[in-house]
C-alpha positions as CSV (number, residue, x, y, z in Angstrom):
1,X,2.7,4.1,-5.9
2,X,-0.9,2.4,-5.6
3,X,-1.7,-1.4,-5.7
4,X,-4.6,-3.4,-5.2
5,X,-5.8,-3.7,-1.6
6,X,-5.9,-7.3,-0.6
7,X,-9.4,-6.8,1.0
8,X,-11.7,-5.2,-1.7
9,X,-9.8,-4.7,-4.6
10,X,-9.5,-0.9,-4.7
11,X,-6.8,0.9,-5.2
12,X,-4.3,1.0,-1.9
13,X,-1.3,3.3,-1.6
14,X,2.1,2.7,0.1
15,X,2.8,4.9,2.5
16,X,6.2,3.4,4.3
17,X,8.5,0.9,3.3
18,X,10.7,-0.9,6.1
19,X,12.7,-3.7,6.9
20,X,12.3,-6.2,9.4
21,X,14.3,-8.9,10.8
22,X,13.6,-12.2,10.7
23,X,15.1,-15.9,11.9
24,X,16.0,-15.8,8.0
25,X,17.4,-12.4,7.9
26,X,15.6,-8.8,7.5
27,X,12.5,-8.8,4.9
28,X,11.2,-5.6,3.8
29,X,7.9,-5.0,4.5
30,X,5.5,-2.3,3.2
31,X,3.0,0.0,4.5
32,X,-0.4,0.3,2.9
33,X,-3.9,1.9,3.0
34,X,-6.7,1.2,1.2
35,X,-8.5,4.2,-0.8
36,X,-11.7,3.7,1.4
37,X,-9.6,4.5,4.6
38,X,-10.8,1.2,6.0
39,X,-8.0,-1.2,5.6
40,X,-4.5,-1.0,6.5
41,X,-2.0,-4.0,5.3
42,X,1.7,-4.4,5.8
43,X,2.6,-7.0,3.9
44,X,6.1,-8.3,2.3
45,X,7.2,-6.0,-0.5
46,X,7.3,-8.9,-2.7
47,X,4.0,-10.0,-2.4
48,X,3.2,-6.2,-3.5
49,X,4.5,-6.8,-6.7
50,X,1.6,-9.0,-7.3
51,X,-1.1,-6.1,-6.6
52,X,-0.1,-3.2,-8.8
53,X,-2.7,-1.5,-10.8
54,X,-3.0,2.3,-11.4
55,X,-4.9,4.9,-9.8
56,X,-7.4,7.3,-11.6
57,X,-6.6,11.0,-11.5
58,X,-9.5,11.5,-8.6
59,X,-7.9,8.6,-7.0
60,X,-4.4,10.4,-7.2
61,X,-6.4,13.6,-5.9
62,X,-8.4,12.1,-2.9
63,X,-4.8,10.9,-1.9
64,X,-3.1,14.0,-1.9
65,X,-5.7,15.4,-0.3
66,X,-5.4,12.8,2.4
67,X,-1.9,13.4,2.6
68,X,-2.5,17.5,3.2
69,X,-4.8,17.1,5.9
């Protein structure tokens, strides 16, 4: 799944999703990396939901070849 990254706007993929605890119980968090390679959020999952957008089929590609490496 790719969202926006919260930095530059490009496409950002999640790599991990985890939970957390917290004083008010576990959150789930997420793992993502920007398509540049530059950034690397984890923010809440739900605040995710707010940066979807989807990736071009070089985007998918450069990904999977991330991923192979």
């Amino acid at each position: 799944m790719y969202v926006r990254c919260p930095q530059c706007a490009q496409p950002a993929e999640i790599l991990d999703r985890f939970t957390l605890g917290s004083t008010d119980g576990p959150l789930e968090h997420v793992k993502l990396q920007c398509s540049s390679g530059k950034h690397w959020y984890t923010p809440l999952s739900d605040d995710v939901e707010l940066m979807h957008t989807s990736p071009s089929a070089e985007q998918l590609k450069a990904g999977q070849a991330r991923r192979a490496a």
